[in-house]
N, CA and C atoms as an extended XYZ file, in Angstrom:
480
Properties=species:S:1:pos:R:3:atomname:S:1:resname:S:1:resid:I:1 pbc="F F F"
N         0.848       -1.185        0.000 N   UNK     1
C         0.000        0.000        0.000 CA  UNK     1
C         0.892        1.247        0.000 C   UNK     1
N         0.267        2.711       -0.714 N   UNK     2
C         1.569        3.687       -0.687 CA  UNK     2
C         0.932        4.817        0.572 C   UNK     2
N         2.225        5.131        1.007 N   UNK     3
C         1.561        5.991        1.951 CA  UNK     3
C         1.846        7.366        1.636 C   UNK     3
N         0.959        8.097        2.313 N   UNK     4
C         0.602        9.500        1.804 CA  UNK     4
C         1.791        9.977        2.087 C   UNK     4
N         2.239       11.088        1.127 N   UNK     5
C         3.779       11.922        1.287 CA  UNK     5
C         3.033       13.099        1.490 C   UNK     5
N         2.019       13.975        1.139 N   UNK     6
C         1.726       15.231        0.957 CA  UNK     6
C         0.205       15.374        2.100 C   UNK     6
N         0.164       16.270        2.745 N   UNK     7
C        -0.603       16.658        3.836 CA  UNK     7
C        -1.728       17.411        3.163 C   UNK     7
N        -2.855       17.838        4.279 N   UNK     8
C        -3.703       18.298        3.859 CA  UNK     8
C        -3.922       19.485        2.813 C   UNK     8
N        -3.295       20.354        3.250 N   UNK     9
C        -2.752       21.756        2.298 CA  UNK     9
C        -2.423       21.417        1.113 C   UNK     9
N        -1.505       20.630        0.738 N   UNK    10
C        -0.731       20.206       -0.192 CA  UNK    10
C        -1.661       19.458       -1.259 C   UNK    10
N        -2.391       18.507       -0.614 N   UNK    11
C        -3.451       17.688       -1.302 CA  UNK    11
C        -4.796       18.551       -1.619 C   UNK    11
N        -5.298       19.991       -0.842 N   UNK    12
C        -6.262       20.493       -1.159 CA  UNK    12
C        -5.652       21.528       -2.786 C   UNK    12
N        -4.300       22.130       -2.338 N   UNK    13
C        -4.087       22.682       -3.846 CA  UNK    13
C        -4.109       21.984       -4.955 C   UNK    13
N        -3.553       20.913       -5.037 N   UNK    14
C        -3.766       19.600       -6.144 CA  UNK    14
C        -4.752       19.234       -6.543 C   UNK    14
N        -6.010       19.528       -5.455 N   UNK    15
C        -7.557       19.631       -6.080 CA  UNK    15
C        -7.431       20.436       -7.095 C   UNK    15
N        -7.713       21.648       -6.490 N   UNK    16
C        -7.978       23.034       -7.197 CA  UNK    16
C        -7.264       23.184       -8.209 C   UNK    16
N        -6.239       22.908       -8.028 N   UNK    17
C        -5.173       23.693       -9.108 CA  UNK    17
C        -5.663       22.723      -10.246 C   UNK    17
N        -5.591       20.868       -9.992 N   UNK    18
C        -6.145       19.911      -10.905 CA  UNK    18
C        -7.770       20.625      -11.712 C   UNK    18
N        -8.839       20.662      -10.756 N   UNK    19
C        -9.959       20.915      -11.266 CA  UNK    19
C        -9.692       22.368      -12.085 C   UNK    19
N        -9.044       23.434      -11.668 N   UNK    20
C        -8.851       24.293      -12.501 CA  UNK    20
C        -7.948       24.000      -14.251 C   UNK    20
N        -6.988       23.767      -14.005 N   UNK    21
C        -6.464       22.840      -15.666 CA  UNK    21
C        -7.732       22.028      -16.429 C   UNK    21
N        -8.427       21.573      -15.834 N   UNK    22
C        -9.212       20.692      -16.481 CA  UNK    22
C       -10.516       21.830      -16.745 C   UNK    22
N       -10.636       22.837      -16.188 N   UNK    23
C       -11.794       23.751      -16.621 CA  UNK    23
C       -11.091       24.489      -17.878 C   UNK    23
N        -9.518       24.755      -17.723 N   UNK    24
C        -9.320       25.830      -18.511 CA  UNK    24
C        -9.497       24.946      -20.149 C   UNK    24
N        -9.106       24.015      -19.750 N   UNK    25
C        -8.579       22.910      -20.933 CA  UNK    25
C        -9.879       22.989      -21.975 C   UNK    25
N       -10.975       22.636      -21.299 N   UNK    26
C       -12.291       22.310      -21.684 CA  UNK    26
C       -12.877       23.358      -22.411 C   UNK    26
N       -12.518       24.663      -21.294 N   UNK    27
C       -13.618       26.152      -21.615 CA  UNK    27
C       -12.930       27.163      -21.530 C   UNK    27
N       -11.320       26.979      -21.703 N   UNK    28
C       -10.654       27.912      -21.627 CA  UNK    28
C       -11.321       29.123      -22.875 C   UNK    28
N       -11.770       28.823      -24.101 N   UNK    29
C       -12.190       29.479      -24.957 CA  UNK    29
C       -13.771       29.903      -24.755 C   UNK    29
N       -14.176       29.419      -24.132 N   UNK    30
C       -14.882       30.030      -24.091 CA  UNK    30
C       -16.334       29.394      -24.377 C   UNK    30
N       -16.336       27.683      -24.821 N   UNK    31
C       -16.913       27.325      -25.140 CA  UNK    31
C       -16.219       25.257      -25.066 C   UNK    31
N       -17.181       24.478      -25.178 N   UNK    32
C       -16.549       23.178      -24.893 CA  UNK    32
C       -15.889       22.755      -26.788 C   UNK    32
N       -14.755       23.543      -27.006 N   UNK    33
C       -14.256       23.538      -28.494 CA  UNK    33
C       -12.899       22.180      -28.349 C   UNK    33
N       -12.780       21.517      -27.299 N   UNK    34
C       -11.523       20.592      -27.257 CA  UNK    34
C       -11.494       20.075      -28.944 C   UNK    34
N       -10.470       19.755      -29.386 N   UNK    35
C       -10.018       18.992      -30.204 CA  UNK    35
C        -9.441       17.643      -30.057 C   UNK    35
N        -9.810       16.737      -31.146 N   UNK    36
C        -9.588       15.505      -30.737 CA  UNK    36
C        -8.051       14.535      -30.192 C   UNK    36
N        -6.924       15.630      -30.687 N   UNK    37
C        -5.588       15.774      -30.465 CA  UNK    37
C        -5.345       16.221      -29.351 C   UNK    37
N        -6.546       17.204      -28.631 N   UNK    38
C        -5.794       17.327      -27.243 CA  UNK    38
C        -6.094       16.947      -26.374 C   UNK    38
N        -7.458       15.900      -26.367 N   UNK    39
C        -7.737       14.483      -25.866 CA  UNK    39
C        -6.696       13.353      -25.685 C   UNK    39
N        -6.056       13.192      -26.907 N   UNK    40
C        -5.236       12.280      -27.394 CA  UNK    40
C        -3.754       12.586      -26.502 C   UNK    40
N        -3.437       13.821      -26.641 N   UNK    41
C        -2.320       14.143      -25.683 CA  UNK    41
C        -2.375       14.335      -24.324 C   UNK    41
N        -3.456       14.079      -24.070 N   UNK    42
C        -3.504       14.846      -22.161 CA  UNK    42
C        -4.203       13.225      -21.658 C   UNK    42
N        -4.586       12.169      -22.728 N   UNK    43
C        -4.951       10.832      -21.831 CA  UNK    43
C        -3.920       10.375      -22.607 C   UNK    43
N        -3.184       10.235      -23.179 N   UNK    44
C        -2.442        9.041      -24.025 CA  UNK    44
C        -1.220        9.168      -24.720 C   UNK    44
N        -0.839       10.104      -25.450 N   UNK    45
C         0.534       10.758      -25.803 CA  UNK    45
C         1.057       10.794      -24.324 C   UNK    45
N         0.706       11.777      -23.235 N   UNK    46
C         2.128       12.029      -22.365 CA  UNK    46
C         1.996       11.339      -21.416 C   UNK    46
N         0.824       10.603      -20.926 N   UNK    47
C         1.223        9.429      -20.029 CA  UNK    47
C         2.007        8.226      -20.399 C   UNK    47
N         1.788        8.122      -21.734 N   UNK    48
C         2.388        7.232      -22.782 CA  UNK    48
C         3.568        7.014      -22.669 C   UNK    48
N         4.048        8.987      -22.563 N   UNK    49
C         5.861        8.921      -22.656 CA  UNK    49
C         6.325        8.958      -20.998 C   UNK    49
N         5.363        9.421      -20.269 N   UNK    50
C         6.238        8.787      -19.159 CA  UNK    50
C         6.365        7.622      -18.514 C   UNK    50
N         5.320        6.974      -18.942 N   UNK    51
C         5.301        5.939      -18.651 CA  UNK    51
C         6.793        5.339      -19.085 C   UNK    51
N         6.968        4.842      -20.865 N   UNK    52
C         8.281        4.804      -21.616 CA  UNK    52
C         9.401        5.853      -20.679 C   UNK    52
N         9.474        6.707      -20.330 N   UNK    53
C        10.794        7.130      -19.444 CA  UNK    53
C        10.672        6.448      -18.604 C   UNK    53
N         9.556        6.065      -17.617 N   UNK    54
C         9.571        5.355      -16.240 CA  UNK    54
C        10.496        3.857      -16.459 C   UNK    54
N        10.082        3.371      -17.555 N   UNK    55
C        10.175        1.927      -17.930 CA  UNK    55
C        12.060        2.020      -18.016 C   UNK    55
N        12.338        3.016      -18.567 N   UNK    56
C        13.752        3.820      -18.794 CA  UNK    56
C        14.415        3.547      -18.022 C   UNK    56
N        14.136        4.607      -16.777 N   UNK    57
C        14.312        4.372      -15.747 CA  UNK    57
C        14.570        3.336      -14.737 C   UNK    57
N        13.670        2.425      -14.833 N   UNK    58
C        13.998        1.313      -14.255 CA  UNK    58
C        15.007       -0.141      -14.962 C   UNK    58
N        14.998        0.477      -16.122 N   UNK    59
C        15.896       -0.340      -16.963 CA  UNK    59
C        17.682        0.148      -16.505 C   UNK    59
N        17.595        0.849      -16.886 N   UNK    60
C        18.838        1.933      -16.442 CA  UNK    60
C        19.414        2.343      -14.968 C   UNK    60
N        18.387        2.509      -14.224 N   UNK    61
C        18.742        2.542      -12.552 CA  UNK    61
C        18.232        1.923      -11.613 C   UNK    61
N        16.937        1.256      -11.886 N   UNK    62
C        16.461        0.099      -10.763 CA  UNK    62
C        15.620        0.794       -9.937 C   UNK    62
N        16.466        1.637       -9.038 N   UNK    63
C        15.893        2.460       -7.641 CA  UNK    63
C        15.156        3.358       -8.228 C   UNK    63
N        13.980        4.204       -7.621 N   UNK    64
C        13.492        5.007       -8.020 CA  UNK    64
C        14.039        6.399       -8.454 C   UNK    64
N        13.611        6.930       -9.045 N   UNK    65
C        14.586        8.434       -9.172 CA  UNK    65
C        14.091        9.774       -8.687 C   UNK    65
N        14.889       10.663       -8.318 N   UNK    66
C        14.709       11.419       -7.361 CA  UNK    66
C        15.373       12.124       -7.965 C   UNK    66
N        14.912       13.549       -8.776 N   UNK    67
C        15.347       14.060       -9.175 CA  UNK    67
C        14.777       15.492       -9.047 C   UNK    67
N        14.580       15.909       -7.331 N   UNK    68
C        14.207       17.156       -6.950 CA  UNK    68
C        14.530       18.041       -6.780 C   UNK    68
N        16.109       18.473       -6.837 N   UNK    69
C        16.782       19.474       -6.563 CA  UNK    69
C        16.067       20.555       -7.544 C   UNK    69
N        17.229       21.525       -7.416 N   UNK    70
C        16.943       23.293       -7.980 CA  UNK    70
C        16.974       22.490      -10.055 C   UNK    70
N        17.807       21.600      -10.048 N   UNK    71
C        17.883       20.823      -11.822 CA  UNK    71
C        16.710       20.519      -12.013 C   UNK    71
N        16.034       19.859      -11.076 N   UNK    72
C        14.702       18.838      -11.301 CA  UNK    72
C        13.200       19.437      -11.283 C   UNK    72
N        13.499       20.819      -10.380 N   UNK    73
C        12.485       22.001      -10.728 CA  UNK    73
C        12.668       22.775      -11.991 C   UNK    73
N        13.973       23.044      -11.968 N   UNK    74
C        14.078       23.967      -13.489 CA  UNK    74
C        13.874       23.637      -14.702 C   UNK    74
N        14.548       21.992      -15.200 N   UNK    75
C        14.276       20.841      -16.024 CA  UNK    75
C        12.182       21.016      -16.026 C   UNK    75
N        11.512       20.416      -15.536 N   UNK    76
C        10.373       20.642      -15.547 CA  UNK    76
C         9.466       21.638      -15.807 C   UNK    76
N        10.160       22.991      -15.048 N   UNK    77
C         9.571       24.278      -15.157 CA  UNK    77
C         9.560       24.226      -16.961 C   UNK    77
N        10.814       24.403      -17.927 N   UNK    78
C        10.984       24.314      -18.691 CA  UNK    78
C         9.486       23.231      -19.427 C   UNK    78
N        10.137       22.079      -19.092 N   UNK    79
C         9.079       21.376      -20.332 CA  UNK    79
C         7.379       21.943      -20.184 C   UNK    79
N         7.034       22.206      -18.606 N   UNK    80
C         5.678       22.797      -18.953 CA  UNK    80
C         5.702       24.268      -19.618 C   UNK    80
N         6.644       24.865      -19.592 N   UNK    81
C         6.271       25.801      -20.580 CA  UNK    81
C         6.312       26.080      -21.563 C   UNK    81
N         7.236       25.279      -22.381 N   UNK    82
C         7.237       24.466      -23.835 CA  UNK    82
C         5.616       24.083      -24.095 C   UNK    82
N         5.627       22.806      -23.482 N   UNK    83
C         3.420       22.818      -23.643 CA  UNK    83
C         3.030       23.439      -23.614 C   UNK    83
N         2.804       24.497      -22.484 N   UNK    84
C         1.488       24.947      -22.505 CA  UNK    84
C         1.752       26.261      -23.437 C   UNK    84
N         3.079       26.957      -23.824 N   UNK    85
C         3.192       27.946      -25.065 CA  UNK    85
C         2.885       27.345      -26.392 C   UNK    85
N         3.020       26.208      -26.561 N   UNK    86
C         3.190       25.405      -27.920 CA  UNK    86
C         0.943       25.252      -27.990 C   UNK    86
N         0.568       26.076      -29.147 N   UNK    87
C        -0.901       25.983      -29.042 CA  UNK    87
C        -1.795       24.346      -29.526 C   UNK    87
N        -0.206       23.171      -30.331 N   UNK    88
C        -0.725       22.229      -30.275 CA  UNK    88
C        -0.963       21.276      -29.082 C   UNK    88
N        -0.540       21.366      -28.034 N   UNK    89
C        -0.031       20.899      -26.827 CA  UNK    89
C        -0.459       21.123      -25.441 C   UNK    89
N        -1.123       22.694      -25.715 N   UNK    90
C        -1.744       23.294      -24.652 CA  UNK    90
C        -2.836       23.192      -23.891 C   UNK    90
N        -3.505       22.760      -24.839 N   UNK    91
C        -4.546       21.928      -23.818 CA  UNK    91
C        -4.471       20.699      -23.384 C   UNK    91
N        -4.111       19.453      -24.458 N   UNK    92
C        -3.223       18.812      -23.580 CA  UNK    92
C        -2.858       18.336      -22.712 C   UNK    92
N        -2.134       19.435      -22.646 N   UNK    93
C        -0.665       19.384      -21.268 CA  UNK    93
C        -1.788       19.729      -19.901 C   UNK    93
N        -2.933       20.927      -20.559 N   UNK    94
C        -3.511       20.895      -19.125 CA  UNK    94
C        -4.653       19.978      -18.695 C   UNK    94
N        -5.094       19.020      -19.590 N   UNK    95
C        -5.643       18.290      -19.500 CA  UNK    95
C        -4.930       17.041      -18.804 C   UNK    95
N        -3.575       16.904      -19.315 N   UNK    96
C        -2.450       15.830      -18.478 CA  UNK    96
C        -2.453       15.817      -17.187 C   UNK    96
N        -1.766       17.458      -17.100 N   UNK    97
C        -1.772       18.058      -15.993 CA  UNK    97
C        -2.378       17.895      -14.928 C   UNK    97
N        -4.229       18.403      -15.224 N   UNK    98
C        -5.061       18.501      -14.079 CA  UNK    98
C        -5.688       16.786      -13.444 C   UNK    98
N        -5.532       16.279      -14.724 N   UNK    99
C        -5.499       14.559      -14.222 CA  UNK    99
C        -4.886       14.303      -13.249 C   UNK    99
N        -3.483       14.392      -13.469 N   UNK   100
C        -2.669       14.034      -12.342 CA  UNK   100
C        -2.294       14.342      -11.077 C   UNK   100
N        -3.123       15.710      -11.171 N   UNK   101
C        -2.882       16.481      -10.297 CA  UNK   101
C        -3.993       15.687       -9.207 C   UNK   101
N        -5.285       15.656       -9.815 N   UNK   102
C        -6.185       15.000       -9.068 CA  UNK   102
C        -5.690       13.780       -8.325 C   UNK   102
N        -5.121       12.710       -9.092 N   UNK   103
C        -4.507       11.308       -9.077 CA  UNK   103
C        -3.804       11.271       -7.873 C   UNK   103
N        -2.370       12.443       -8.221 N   UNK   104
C        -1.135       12.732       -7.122 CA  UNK   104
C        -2.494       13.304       -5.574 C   UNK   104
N        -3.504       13.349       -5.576 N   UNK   105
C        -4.038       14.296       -4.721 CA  UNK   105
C        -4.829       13.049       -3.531 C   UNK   105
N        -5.020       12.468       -4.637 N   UNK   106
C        -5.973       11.033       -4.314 CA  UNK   106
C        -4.809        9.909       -3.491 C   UNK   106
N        -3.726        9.746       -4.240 N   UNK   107
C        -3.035        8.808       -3.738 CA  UNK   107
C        -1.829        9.594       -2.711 C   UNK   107
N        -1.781       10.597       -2.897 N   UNK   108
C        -0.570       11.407       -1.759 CA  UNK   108
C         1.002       11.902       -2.647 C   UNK   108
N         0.930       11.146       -2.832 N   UNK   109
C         2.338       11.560       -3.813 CA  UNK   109
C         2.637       13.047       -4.307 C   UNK   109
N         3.822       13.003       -3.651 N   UNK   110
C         4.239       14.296       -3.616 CA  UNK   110
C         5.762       14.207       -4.984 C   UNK   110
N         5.965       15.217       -5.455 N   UNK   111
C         6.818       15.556       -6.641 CA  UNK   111
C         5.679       15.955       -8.054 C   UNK   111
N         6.436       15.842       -8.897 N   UNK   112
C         6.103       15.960      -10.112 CA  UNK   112
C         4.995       15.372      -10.253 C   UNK   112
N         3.264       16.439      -10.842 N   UNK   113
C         2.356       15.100      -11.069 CA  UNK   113
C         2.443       14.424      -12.071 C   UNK   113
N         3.437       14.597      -12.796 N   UNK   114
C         3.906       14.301      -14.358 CA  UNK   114
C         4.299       12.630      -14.227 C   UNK   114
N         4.755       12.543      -12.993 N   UNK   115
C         4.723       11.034      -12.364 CA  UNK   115
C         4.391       10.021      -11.998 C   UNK   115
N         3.206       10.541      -11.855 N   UNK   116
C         1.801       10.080      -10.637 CA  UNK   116
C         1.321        8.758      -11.750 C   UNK   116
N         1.299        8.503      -12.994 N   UNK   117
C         0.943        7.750      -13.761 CA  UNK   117
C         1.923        6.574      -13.873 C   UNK   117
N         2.744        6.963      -14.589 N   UNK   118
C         3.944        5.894      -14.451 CA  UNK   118
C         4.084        5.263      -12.926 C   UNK   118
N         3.983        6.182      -12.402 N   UNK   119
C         4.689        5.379      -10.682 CA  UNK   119
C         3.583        4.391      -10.617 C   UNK   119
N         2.038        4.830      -10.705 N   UNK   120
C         0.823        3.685      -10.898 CA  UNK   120
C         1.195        2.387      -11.259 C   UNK   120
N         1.383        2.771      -12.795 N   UNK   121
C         1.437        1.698      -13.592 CA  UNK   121
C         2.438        0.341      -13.429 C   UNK   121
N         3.958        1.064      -13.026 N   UNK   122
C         4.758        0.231      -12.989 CA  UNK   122
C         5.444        0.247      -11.454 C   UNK   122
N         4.188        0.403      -10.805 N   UNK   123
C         4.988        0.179       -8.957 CA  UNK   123
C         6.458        0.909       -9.084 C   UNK   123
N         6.457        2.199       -9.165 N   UNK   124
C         7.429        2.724       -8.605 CA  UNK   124
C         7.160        4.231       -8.023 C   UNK   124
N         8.200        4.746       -7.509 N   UNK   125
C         8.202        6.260       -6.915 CA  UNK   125
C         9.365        7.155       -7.738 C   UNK   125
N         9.898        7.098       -8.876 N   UNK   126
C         9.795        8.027       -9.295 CA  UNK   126
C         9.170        9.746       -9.031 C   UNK   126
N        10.270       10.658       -9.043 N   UNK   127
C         9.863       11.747       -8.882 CA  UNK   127
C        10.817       13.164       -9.208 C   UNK   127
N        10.162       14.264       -9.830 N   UNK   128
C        10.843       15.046      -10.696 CA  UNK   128
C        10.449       16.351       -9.608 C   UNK   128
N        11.533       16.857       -9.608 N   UNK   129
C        11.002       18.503       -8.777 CA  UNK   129
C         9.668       19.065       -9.274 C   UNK   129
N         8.679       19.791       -8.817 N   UNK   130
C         7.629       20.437       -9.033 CA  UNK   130
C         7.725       21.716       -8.526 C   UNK   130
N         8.011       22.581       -8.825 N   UNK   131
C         8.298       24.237       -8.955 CA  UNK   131
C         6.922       24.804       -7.955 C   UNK   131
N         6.037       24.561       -8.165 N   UNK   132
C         4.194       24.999       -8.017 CA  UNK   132
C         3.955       24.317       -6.301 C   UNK   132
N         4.525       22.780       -5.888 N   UNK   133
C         3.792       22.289       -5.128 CA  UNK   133
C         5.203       22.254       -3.686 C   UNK   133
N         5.759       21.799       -4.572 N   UNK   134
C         7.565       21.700       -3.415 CA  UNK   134
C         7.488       22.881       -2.387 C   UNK   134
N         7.195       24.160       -2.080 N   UNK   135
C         7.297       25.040       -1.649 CA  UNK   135
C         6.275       24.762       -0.728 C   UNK   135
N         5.013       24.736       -0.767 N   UNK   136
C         3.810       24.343       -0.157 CA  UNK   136
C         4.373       23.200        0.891 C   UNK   136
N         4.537       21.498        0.455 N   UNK   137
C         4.648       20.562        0.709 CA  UNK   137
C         6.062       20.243        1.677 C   UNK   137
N         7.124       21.347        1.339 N   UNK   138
C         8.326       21.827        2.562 CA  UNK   138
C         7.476       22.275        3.648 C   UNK   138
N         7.120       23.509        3.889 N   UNK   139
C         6.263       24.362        4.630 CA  UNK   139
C         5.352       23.407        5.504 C   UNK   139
N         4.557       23.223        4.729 N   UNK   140
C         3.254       21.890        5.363 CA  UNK   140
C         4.132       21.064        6.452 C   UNK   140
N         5.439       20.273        6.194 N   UNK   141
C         6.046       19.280        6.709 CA  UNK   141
C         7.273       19.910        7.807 C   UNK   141
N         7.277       21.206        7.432 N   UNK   142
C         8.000       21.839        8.950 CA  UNK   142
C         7.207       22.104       10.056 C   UNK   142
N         5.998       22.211        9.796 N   UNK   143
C         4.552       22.946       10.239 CA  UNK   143
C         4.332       21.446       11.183 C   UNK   143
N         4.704       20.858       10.454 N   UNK   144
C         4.250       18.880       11.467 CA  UNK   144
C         5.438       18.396       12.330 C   UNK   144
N         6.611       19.189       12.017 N   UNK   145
C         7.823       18.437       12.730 CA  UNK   145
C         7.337       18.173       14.129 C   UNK   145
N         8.041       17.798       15.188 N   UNK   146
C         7.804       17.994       16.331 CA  UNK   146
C         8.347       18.761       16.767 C   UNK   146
N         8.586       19.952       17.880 N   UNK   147
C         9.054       20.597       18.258 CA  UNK   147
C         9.651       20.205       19.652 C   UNK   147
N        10.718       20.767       19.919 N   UNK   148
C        11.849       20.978       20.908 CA  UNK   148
C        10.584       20.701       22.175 C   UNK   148
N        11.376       20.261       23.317 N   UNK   149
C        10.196       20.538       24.246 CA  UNK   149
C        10.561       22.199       25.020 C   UNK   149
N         9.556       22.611       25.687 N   UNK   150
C         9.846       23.743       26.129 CA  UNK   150
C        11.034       23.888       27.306 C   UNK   150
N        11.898       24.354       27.134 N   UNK   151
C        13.246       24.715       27.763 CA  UNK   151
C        12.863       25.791       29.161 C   UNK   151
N        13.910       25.908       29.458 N   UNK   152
C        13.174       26.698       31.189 CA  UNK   152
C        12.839       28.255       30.265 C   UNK   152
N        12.225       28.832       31.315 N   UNK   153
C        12.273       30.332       30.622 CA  UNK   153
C        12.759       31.097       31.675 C   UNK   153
N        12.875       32.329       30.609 N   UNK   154
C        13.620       33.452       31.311 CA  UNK   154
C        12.941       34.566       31.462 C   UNK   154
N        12.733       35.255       32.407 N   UNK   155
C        12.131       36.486       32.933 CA  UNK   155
C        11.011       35.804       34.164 C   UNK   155
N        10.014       36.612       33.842 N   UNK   156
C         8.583       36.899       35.252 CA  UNK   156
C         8.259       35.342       34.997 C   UNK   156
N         8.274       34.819       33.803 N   UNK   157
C         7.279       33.134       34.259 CA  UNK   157
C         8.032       32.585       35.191 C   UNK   157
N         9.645       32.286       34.877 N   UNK   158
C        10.196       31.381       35.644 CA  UNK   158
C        10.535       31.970       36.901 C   UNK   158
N         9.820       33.002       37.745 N   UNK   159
C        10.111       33.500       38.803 CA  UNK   159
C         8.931       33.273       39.748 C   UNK   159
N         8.080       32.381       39.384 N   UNK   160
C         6.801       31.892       39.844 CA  UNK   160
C         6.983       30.932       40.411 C   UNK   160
C-alpha cells in the first residue's frame, strides 16, 4: 500500500489547481471547443511517454529516481512551458496536468504530477522537482515536525 507523502494543504491545492487545468482545458475558450488531439495528448501521448521514461528508468537505474533538486524544478519548469506555449499541446498538457494532479491528490504523492501515472502503472516512486507544489509541501512538513520541548524560561514566568 503507498503511503501519503503530501498533507492536507498540499493535497487540497492539487484539487484546485487539478480541477482548474481541467476547466481551462475544456472552456478555456470560451466554449466546450476541445479537439480531438488534445484528448489524445492529455490521456495518451504524455502518459504514454512517461510511462516509456519510467520503464527507462527502471531499466537503467532500478531504484526510483529522485530528481528534486533546484535541476529537477528547473528541467520541468521548462518542459511545462514548452506545452502549454506550444498551441498544439496546450490543452493537452492541461488536461495531463489537471489529471494528475487530481490522481497525485488522491493517492498522496508528492513531486512531479507528471509522475503520478507511471509510478501507478509500474509500482514505482519516481519523482521530478515540481516548482508549483515543493514550496507548499516543505512548509506543510515543517509545520508537522515535532518541536523541541519547552526549555526553562527566562524572565517573570520562571520566577513563579
Amino acid at each position: 500500500m503507498h503511503t501519503r507523502e503530501i498533507r492536507p494543504i498540499g493535497t487540497a491545492l492539487r484539487v484546485v489547481v487539478g480541477l482548474f487545468l481541467l476547466y481551462f482545458a475544456a472552456l478555456g475558450g470560451g466554449s466546450w471547443d476541445l479537439a480531438w488531439y488534445d484528448v489524445a495528448v492529455g490521456f495518451l501521448v504524455l502518459p504514454g511517454l512517461m510511462i516509456g521514461i519510467g520503464l527507462i528508468a527502471k531499466q537503467l537505474h532500478g531504484d526510483p529516481v529522485h530528481f528534486t533538486g533546484l535541476g529537477g524544478h528547473l528541467a520541468n519548469l521548462a518542459i511545462i512551458v514548452v506545452l502549454i506555449l506550444n498551441p498544439y499541446t496546450a490543452d493537452g498538457a492541461a488536461i495531463f496536468y489537471g489529471a494528475t494532479m487530481l490522481i497525485a491528490a488522491w493517492r498522496g504523492q508528492r513531486g512531479c504530477e507528471g509522475t503520478v501515472i507511471s509510478n501507478l502503472v509500474l509500482r514505482r516512486d519516481d519523482q521530478i522537482g515540481c516548482p508549483l507544489f515543493a514550496p507548499f509541501d516543505e512548509f506543510e512538513d515543517w509545520l508537522s515536525r515535532p518541536k523541541p520541548e519547552d526549555g526553562p524560561t527566562i524572565g517573570p514566568a520562571s520566577q513563579r
